[in-house]
N, C-alpha and C positions, 0 to 999 in steps of 0.2 A: 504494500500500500504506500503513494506517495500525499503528502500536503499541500496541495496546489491555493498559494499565496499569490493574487493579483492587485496590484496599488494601483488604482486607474482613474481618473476624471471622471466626476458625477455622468457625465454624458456614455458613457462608455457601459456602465453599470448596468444597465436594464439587458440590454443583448446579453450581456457578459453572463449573467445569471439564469437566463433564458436556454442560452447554450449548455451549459453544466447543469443545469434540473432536467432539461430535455435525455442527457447520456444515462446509459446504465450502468458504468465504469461509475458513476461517481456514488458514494452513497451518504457523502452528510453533506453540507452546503450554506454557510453562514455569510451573512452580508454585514458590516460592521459600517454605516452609514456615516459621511464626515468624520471619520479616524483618520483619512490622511489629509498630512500638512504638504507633501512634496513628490506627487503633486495635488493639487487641493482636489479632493475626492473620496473615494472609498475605498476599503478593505475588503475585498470577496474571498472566501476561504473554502476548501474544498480536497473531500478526500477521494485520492483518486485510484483506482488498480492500474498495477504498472502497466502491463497488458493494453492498457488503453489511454495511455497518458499521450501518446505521438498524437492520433487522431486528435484529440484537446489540445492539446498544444497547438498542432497546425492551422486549428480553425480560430485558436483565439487568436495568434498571427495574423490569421486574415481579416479580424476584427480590427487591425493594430494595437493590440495591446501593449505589446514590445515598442512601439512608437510615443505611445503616449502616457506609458507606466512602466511599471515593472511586474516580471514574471518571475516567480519563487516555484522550484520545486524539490522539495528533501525527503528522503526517504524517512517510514516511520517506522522505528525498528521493531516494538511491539505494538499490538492492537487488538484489544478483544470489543468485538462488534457484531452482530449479524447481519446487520443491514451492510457490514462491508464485505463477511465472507459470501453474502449473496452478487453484489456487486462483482468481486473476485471470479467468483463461479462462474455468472452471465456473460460477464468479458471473455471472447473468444482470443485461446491461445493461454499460455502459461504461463506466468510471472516470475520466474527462473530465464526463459529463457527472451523474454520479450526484450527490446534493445531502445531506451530513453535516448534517442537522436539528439537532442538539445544540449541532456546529459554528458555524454563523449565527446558533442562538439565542444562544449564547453573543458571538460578535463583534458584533454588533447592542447587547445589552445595555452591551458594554463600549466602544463607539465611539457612543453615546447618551446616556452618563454626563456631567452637568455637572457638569466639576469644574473649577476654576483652567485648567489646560490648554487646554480647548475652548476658556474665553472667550476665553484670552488669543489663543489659533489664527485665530477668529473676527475679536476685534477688530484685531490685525494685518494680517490679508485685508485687512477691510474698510479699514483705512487707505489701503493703498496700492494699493486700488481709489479713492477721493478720490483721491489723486494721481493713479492716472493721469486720471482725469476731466479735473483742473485744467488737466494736461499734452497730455492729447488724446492719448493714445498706447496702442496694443494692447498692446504689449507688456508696459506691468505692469500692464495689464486680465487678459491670459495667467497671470502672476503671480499676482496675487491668487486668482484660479479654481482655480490650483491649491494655493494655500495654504489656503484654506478648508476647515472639516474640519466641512461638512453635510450630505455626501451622506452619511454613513453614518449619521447620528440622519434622515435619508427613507427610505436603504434601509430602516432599521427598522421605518418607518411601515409597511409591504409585510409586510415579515415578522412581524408581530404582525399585522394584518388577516387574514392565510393563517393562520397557527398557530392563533388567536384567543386571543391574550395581552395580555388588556387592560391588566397592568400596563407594558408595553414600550411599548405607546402612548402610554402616561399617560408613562414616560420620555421618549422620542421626543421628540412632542411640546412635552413642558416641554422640551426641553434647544433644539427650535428657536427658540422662543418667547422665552424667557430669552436664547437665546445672539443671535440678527438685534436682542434692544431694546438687549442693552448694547454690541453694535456699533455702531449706530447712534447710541446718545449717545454715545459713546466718540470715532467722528467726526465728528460734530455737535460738542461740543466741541472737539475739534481744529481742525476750522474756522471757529468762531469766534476761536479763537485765531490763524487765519492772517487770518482778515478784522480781527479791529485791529491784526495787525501792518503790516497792508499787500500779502499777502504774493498772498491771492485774493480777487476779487471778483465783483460779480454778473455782471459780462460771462464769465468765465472758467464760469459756471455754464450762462449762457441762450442763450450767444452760439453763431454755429456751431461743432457740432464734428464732422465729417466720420467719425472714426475710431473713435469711443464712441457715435453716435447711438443704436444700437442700443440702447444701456441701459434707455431711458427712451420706446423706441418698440415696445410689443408687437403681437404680430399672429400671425395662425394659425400660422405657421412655429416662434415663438419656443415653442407650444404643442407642435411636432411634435417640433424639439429635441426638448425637454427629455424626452418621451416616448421617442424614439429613445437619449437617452443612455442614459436612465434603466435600460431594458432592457437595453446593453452593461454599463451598471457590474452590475447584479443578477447578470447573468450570469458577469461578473468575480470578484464576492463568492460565489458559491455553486459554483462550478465548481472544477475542481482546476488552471484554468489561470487565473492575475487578469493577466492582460497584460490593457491598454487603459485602465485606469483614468485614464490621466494623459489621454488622448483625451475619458474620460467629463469630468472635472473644466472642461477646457476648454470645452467644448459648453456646457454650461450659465448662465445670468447671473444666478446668485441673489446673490452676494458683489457684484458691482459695481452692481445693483440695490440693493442696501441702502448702497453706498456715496454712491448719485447723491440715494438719501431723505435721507442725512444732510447733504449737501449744500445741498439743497433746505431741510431744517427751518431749518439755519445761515442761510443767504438770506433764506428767504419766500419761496422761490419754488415755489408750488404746483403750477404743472402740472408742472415734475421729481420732486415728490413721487409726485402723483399716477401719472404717466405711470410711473417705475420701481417705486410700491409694486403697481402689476398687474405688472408685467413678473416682481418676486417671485414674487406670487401665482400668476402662468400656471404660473409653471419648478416651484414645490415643488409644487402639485396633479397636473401633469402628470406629473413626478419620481413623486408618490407611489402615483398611479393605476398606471403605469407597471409600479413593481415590485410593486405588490400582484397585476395580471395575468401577470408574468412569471412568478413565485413559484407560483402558481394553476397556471399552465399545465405546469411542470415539475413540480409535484406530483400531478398530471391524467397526465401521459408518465408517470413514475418508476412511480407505482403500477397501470401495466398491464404486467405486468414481462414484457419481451422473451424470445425464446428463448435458449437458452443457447449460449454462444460455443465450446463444447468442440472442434466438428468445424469451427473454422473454415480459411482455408486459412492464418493463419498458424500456427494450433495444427498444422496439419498440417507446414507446411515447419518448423516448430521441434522437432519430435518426430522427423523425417525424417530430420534432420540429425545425420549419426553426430559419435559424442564424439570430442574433439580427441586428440590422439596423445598419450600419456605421454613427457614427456622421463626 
């Protein structure tokens, strides 16, 4: 169930309310008359099944409400209701899997954002992706994967390709762009700064490393990855359930990739460059192919909209089910 909060000009108010008593997605609906100061108007409030939140949305859009107010929507984490589990039930389709458009456009935009934050997200990853290289050890190879904050400026690459929102791409993009170079001098610098101290050298770079090989050896699998993550994280970010995310983070080797380039520039040692800046290259194309298909294909499902769940059998054992005793 989400909370659909609209701040809209007295004039706006009557359709606005019109619209959402009219849905069967919605099942409570409070009008709050002169509560807003900015802009001067009212509060319409309204609970809605996610399953049918895009349809509402789209049409309050074509009411302008986005022009003339603002649009609120938050998920409610609990709710005991029946007028909402009937609501829930009526709405065709699932609310697991149903996909808040506004929702993603919105999280995409703002986990694609370069600002101070990213880099700094980035360039930390990638640090202690170099160490562990130095070090030869998975575990703050693990680290790092999950401190990296790129999957969401890739997911975005998907969901601006599906939408077809060229300006999200243009973000997207710059923020990977901008954010893997100053990683990389970030630790490119830093290891120059360990090689005159003494601290790594080129053996520590070219030498065997049993545990990290992977970084800087791609190959069809490294391709499948990243494809296979890519599709759990999307699914993660667009669903009403985001368990696995720390599973997607792992799977991937773009952060320790950009660690082993920086390594490499520090060195001279080209084929680590080379070798990890494909190993890059495979995981964010595949990454992005990944969820621009994933995204594609849930919006292909969603809009052949299912039958309706009214008569199912748990609407039936939940309707069957006499009211509890009055104490």
């Amino acid at each position: 169930m989400l909370r659909l909060t609209a701040t809209i000009p007295s004039e706006l108010t009557e359709p606005v309310t019109q619209l959402l008593a009219d849905s069967s997605a919605v099942s409570t609906l409070s009008v709050l008359r002169g509560a807003a100061l900015r802009p001067v108007g009212d509060v319409v409030q309204a609970d809605v099944s996610r399953e049918g939140a895009n349809a509402i949305v789209e049409s309050l859009r074509d009411l302008g409400v986005h022009e003339g107010g603002t649009l609120q929507l938050e998920p409610v984490s609990t709710w005991v209701s029946r007028a909402g589990f009937e609501a829930d039930e009526e709405t065709p389709g699932s609310s697991a899997d149903a996909v808040v458009w506004a929702e993603v456009a919105q999280r995409s935009y703002e986990e694609s954002e370069l600002n101070w934050t990213f880099l700094s997200f980035m360039s930390l990853a990638t640090l202690i992706a170099g160490i562990a290289i130095v070090l030869d050890t998975q575990i703050l190879v693990i680290g790092a994967m999950v401190l990296g904050p790129e999957f969401g400026a890739i997911a975005a690459l998907g969901v601006a390709l599906v939408r077809r929102r060229p300006l999200l791409l243009a973000v997207a993009a710059r923020a990977l762009a901008v954010g893997f170079a100053v990683a990389i001098a970030v630790t490119c610098l830093a290891a120059l700064v360990g090689r005159a101290l003494g601290w790594v050298t080129l053996q520590d770079i070219t030498g065997d490393r049993p545990a990290t090989a992977f970084i800087y050896s791609p190959d069809k699998w490294s391709f499948v990855v990243a494809v296979l993550a890519a599709a759990a994280g999307v699914l993660s970010l667009t669903s009403a359930r985001v368990t696995g995310l720390s599973g997607v983070f792992i799977s991937v080797t773009t952060i320790p990739a950009a660690g082993n380039v920086a390594l490499g520039l520090a060195f001279g040692a080209w084929g680590e460059v080379r070798g990890s800046g494909l190993q890059l290259v495979v995981n964010i194309i595949g990454m992005a192919l990944a969820g621009w298909l994933t995204l594609a294909l849930q919006r292909a499902i969603w809009s052949r909209v299912p039958a309706p769940r009214s008569h199912s059998r748990l609407s039936r054992h939940v309707h069957a089910e006499p009211p509890p005793p009055r104490l």
